[in-house]
Backbone as numpy.savetxt, mean C-alpha at the origin, in Angstrom:
# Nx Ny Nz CAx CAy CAz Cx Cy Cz
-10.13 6.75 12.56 -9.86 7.37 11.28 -10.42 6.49 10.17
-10.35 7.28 9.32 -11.00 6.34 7.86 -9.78 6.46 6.56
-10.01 5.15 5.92 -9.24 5.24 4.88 -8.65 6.09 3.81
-7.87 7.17 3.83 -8.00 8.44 2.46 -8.52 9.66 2.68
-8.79 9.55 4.74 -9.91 10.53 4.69 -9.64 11.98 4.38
-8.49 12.02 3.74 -8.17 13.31 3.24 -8.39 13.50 2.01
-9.20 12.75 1.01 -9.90 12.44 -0.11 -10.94 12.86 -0.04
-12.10 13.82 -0.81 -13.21 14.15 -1.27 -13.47 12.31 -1.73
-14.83 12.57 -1.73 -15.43 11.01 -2.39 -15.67 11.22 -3.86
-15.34 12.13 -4.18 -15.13 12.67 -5.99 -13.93 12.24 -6.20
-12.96 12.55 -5.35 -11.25 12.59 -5.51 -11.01 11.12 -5.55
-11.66 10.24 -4.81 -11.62 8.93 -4.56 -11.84 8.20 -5.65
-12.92 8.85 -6.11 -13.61 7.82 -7.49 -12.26 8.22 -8.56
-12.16 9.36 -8.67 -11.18 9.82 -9.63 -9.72 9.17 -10.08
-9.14 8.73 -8.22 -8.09 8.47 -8.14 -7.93 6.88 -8.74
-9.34 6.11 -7.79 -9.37 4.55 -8.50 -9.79 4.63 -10.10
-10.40 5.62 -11.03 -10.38 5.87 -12.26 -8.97 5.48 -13.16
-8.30 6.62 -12.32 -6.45 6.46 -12.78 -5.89 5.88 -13.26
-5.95 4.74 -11.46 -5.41 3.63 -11.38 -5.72 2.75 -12.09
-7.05 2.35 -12.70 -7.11 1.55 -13.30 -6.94 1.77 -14.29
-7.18 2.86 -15.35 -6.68 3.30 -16.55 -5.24 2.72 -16.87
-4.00 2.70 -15.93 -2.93 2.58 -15.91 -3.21 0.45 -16.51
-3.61 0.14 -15.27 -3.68 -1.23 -15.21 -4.42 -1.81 -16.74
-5.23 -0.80 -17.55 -5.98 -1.30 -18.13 -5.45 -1.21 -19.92
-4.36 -0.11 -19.99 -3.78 0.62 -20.51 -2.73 0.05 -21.88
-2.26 -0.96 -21.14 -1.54 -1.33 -21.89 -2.09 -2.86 -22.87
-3.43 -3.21 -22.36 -4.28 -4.29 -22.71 -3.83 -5.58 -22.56
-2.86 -5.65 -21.45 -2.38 -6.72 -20.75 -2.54 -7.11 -19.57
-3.91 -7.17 -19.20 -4.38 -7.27 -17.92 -3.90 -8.31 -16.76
-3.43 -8.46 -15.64 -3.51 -9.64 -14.67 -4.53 -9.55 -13.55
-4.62 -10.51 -13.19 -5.82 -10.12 -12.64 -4.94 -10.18 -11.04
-4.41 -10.01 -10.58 -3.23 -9.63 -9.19 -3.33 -7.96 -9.28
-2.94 -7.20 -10.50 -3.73 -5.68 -10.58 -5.26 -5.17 -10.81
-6.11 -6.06 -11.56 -7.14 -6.01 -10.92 -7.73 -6.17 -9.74
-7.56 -7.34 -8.86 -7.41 -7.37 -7.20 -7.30 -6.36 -6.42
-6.20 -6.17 -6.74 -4.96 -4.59 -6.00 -6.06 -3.88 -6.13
-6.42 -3.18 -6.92 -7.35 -2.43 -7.71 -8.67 -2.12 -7.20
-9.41 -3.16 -7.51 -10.88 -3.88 -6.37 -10.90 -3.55 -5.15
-9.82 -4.41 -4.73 -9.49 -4.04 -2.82 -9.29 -2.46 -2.12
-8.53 -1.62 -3.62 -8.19 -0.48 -3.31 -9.26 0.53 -3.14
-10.45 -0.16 -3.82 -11.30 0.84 -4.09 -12.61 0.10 -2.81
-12.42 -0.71 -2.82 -13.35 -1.75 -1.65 -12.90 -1.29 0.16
-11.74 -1.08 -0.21 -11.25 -0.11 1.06 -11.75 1.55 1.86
-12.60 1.91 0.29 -12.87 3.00 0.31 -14.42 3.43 0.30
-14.77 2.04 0.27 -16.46 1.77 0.05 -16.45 2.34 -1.61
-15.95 2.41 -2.15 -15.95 3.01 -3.90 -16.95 1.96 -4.25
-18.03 2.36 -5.10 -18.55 1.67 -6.45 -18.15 1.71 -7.34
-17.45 0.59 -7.72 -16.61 0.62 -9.46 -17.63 1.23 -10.50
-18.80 0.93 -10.21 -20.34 0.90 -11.38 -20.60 2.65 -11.30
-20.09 2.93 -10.16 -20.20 4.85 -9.58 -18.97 5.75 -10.20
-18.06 4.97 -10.51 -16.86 5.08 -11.23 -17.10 5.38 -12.78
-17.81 4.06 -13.39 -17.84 4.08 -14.82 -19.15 4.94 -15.08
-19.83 5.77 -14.30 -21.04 7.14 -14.58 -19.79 8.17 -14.72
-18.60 8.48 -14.58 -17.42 9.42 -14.20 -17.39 9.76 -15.87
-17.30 10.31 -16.53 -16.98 11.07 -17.57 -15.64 11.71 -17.89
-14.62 11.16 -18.90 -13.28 11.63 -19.03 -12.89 13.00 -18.26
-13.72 13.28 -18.66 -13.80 14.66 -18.65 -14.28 15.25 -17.02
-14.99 15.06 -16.45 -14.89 14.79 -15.17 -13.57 14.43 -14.17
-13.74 13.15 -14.91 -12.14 12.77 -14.05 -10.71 13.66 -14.14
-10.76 14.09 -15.54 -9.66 15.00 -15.91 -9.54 16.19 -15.05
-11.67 16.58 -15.02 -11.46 18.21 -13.84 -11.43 17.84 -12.56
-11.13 16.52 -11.96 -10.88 16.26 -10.51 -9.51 16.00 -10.21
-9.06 15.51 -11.44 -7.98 14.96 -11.15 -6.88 16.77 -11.07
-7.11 17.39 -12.02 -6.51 18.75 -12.11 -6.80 19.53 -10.78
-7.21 19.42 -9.83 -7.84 20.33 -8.92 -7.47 19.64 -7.36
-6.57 18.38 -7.65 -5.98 17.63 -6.11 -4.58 19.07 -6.18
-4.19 19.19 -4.72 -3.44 19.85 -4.41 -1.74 19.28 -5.27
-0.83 19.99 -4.83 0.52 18.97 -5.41 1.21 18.22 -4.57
0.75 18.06 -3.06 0.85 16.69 -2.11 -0.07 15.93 -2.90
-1.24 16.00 -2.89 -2.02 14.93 -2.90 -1.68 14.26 -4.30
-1.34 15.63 -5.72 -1.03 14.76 -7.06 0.37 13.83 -6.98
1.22 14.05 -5.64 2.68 13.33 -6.21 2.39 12.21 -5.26
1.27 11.87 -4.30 0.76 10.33 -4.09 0.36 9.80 -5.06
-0.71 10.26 -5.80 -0.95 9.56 -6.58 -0.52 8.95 -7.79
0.51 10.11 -8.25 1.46 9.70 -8.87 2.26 8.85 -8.34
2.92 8.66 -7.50 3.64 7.58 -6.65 2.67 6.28 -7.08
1.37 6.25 -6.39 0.25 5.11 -6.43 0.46 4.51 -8.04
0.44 5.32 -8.88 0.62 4.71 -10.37 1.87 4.28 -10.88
2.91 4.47 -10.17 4.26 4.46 -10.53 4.16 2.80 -9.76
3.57 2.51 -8.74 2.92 1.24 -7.89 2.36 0.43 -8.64
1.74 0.54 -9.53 0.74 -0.22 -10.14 1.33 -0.51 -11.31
1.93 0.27 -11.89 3.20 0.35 -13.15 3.97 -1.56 -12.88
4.39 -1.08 -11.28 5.14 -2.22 -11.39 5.17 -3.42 -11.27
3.96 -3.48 -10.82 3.03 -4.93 -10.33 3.21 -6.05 -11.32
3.14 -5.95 -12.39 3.57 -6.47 -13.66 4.93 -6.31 -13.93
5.88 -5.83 -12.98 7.40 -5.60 -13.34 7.50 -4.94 -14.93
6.69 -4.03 -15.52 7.06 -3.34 -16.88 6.36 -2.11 -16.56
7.44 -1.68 -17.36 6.90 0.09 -17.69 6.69 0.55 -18.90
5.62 0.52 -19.31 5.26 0.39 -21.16 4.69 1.78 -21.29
4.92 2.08 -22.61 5.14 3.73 -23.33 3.42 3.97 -22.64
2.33 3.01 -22.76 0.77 3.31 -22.49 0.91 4.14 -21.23
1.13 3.36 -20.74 1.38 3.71 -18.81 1.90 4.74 -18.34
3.09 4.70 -19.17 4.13 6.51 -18.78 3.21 7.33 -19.49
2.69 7.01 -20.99 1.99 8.17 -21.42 1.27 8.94 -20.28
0.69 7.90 -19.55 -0.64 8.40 -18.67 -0.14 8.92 -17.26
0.87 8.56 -17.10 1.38 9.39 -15.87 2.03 10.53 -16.30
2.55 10.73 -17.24 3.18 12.37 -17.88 2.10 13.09 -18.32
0.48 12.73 -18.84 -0.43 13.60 -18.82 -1.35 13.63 -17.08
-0.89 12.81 -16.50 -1.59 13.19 -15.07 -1.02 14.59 -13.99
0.56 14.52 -15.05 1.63 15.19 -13.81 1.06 16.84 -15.05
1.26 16.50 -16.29 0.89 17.73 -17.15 -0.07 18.69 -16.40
-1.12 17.72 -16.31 -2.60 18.29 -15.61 -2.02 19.97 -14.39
-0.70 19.31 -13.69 -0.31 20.61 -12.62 1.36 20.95 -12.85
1.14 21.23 -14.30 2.68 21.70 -15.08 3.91 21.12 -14.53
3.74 19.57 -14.20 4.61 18.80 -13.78 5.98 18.58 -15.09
7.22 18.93 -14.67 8.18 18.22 -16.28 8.57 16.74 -15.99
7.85 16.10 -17.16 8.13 14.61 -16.80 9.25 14.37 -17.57
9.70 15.24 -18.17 10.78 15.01 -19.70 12.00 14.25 -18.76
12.34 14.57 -17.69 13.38 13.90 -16.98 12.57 12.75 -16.26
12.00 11.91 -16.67 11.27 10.72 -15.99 11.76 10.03 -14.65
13.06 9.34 -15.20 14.13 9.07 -13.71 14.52 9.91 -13.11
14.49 11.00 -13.22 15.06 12.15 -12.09 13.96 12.25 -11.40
12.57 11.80 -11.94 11.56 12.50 -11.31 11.43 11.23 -10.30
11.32 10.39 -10.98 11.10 9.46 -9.80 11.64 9.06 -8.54
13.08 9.69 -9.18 14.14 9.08 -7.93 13.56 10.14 -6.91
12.98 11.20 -7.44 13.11 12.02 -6.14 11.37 11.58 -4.97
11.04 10.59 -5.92 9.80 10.05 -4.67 10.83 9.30 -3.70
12.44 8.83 -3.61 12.76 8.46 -2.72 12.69 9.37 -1.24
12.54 10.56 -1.02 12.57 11.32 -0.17 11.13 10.71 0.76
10.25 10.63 0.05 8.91 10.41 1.19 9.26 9.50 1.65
8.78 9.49 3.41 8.73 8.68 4.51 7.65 8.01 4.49
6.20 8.68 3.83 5.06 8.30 4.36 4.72 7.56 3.28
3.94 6.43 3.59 3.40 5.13 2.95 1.99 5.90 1.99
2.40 5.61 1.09 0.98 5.87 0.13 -0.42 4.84 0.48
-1.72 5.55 0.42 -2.81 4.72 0.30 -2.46 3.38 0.06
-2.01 2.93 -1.00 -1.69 1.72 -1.69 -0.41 0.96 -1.17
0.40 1.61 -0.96 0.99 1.01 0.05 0.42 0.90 0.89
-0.19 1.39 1.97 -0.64 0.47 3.20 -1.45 -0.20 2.86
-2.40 -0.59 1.60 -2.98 -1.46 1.27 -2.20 -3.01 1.23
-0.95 -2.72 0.13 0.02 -3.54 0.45 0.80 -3.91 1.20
0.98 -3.03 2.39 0.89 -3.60 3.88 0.13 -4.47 4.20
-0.77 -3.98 4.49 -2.15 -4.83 5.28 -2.15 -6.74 4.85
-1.76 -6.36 3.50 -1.90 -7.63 2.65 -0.56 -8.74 3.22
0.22 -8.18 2.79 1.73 -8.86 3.37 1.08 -9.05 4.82
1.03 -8.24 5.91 0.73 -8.47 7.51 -0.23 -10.06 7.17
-0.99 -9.68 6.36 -2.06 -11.02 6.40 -1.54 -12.09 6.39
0.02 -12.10 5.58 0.42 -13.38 4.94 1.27 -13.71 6.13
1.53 -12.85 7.11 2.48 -13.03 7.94 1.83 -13.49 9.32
0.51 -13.28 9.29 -0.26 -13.80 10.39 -0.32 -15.42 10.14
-0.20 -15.70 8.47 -0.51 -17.36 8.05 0.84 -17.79 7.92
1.60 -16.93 8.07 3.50 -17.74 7.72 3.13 -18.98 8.07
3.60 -18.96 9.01 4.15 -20.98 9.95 3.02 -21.95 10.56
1.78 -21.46 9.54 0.42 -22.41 9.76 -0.29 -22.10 10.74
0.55 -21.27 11.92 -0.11 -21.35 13.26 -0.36 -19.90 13.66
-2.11 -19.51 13.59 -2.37 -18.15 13.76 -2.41 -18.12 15.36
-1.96 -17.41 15.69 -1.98 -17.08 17.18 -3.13 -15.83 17.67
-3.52 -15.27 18.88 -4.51 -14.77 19.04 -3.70 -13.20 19.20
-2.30 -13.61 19.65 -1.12 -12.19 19.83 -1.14 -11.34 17.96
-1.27 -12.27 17.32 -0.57 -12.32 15.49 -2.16 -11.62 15.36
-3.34 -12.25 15.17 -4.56 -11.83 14.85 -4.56 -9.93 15.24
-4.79 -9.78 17.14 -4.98 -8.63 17.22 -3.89 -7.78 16.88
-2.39 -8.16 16.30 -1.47 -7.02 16.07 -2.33 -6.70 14.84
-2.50 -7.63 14.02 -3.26 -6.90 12.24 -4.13 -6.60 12.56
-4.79 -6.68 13.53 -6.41 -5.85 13.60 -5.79 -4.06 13.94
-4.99 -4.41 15.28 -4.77 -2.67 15.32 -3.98 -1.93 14.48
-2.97 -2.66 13.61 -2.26 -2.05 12.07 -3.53 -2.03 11.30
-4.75 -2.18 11.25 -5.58 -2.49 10.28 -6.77 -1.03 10.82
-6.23 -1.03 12.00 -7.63 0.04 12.51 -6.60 1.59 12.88
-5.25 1.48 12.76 -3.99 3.01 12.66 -4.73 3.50 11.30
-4.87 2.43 10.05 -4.81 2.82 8.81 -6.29 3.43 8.57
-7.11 2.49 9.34 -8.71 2.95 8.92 -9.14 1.80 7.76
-8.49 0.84 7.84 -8.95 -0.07 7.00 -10.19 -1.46 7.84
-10.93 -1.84 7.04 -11.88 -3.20 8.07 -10.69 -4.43 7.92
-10.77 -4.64 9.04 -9.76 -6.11 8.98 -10.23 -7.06 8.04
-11.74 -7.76 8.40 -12.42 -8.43 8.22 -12.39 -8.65 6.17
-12.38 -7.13 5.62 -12.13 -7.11 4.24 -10.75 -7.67 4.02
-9.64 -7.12 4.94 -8.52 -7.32 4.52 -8.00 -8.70 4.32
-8.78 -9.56 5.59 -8.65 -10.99 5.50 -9.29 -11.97 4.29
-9.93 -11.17 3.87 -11.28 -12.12 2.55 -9.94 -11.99 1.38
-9.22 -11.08 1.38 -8.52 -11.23 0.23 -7.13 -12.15 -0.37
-6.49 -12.32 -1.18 -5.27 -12.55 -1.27 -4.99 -11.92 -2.64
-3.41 -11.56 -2.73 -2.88 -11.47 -3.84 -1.21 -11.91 -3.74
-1.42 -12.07 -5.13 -0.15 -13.13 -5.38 1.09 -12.18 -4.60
1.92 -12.87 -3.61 2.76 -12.49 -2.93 4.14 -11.82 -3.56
4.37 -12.31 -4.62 5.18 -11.87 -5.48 5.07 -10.65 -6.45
3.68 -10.30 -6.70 3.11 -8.78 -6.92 3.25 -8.41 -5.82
2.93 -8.41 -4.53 3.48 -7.38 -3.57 4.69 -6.71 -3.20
5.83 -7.76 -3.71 7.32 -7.99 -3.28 7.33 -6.32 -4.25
6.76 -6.75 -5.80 7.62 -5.74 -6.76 6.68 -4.54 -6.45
5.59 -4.51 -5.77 5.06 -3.48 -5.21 6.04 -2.55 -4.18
6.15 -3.04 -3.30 7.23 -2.92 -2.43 8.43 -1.84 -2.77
9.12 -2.85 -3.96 10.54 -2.22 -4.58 10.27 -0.96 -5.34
9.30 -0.39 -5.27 8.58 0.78 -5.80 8.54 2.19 -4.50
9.03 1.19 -3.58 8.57 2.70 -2.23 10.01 3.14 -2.12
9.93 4.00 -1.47 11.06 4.46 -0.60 11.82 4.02 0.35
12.85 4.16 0.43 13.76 3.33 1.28 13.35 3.19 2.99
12.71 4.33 3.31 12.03 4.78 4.37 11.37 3.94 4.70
10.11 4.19 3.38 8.96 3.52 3.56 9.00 2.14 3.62
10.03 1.71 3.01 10.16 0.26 2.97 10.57 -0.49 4.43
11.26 0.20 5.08 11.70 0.14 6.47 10.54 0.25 7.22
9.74 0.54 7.02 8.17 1.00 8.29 7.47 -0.26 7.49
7.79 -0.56 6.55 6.92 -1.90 6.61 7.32 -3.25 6.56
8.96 -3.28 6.63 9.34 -4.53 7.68 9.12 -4.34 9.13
9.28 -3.17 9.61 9.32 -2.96 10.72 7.35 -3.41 11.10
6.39 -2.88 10.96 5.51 -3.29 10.51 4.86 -5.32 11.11
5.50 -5.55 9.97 5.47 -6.81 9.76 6.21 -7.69 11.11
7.41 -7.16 11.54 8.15 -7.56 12.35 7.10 -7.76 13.86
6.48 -6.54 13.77 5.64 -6.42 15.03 4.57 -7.35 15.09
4.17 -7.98 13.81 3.39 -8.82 14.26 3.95 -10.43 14.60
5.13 -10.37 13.74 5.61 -11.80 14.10 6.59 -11.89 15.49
7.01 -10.46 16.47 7.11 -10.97 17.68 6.23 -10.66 18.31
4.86 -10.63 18.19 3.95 -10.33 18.64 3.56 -11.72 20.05
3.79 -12.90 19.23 3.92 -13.96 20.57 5.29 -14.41 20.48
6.07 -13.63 20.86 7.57 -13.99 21.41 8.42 -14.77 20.57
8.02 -14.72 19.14 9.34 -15.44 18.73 8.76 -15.59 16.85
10.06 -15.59 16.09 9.80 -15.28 14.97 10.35 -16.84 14.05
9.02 -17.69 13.44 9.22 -18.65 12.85 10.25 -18.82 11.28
10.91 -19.89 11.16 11.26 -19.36 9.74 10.72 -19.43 8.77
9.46 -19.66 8.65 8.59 -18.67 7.42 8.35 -17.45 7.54
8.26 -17.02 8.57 7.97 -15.37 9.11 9.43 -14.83 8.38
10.49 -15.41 8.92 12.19 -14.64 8.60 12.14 -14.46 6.61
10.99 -16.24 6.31 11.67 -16.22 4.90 10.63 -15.51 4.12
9.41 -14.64 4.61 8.47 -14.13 3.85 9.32 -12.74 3.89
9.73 -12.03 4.65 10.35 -10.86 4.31 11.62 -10.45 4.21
12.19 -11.87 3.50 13.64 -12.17 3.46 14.42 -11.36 1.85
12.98 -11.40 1.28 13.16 -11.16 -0.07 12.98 -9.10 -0.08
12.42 -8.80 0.26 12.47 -7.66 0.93 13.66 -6.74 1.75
14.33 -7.94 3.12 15.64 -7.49 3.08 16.31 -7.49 2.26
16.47 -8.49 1.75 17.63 -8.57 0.72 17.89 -7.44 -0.82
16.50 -7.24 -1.30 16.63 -6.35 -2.44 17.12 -4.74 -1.72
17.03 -4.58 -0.67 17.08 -3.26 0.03 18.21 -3.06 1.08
19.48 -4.43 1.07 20.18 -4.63 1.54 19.92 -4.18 3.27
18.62 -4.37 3.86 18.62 -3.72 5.07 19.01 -4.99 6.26
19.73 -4.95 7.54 19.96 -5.79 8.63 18.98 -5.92 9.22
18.67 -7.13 9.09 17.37 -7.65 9.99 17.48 -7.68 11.40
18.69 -7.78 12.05 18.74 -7.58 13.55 18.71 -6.40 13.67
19.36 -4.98 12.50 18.70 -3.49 13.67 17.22 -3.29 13.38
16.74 -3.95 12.40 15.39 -3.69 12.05 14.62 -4.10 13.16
14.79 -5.51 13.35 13.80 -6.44 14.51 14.26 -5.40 15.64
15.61 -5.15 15.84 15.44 -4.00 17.29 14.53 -3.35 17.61
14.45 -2.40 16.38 13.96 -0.85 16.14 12.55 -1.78 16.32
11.76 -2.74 15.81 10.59 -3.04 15.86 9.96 -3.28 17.40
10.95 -4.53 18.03 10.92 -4.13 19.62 10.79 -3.42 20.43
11.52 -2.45 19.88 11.52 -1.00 20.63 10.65 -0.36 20.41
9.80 -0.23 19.80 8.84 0.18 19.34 7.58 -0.38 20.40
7.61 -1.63 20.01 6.01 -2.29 20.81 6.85 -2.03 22.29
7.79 -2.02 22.63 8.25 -2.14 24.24 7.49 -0.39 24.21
8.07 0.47 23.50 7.59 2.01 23.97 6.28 2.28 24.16
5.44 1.45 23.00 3.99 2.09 22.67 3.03 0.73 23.31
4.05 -0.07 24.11 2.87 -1.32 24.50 1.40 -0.87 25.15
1.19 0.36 25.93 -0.15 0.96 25.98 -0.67 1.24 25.35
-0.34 1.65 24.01 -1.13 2.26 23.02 -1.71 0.79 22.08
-0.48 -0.34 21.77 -1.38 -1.46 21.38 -2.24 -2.23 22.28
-2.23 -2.25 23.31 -3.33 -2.85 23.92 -4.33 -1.82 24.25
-4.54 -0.58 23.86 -6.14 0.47 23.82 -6.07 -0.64 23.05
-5.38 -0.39 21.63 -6.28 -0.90 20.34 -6.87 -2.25 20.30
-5.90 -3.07 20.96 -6.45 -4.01 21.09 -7.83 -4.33 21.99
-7.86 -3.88 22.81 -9.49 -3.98 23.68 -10.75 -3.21 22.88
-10.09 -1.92 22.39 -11.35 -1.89 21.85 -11.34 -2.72 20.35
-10.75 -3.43 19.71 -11.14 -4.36 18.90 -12.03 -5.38 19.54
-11.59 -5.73 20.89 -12.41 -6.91 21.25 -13.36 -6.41 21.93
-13.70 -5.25 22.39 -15.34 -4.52 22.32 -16.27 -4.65 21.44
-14.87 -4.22 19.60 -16.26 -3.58 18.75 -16.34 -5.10 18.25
């Protein structure tokens, strides 16, 4: 599979347009949402330079013409990027209440609207971006990359359709990911400790940098790390055929 592949490559340019509008918006730039940003669109083979040929007006008639699954990801994705910076400034909402306008969305109840992205299970684009990223940090927890830790992020890296190889060139500040994070769904937030978990018992045992990188994560989401690590177990014990396809053909391609 490929990254978004339920994205037109119009829809793509459009969507990283958005996003960065949001990031760019309030004229308080960091460069941890520029990153995010870069990577998001580097994931997608996007040309930023193919981006800025896009015409307001363009983007406005692509952006109006995504279905209303695809507009309340992306809306989600900006509500993501909103928080990266931990603020939500009048620029930013402006631009997500004219994105939701675009498909007679009522933003007038703002928190009602949002609370109700708690219902999705499924990880937005950008979230699994911010997956991928965290997995990275969790392959480097306790200094010692193992060859079990490497191929679990290669085959979380090849479910998503993402290149490992990109995913590894990057970093972003770990603490923009955390408040990335506190932005998903309770669900979603659970599939990506769980996630993470799989790679750190990936060689039999979980260091305490591994426990204290996604400690901050349990804790804001009050979730038990022993039914979590279960449910994660149980998981690689069920599907252990299916990670080792992935894994061989990683070490094919």
């Amino acid at each position: 599979m490929s990254f978004m592949e339920n994205y037109t490559d119009q829809e793509k340019m459009a969507v990283v347009a958005f996003l960065n509008a949001i990031v760019t918006s309030d004229l308080e730039v960091k460069l941890e949402e520029l990153n995010l940003i870069w990577m998001f669109a580097q994931s997608m083979n996007i040309d930023l330079k193919a981006i800025d040929r896009l015409s307001d007006e363009q983007i406005k008639d692509i952006l109006a013409m995504l279905g209303d699954k695809k507009l309340l990801e992306v809306l989600r994705m900006g509500f993501t990027m909103m928080s990266v910076d931990k603020k939500l400034k009048n620029q930013e909402l402006s631009l997500i209440e004219y994105m939701a306008s675009l498909h007679g969305f009522d933003m007038g109840q703002y928190k009602s609207f949002y609370k109700g992205f708690n219902v999705m299970s499924e990880l937005t684009p950008l979230d699994q971006i911010v997956l991928v990223i965290l997995a990275h940090y969790m392959v480097e927890a306790d200094g010692i990359i193992t060859p079990q830790e490497v191929q679990m992020l290669i085959v979380l890296c090849s479910m998503i359709g993402l290149d490992p190889e990109k995913v590894m060139a990057y970093k972003i500040p770990i603490e923009a990911l955390y408040k990335a994070v506190k932005t998903m769904s309770p669900i979603a937030v659970r599939r990506v400790v769980e996630e993470l978990l799989l790679i750190s018992i990936a060689d039999f045992k979980i260091a305490q940098a591994e426990y204290d990188l996604i400690f901050p994560i349990l804790s804001h989401f009050n979730m038990d790390f022993e039914d979590v690590l279960k449910t994660a177990q149980q998981r690689l014990d069920e599907h252990k055929e299916y990670y080792e396809l992935f894994r061989a053909e990683s070490e094919v391609n």
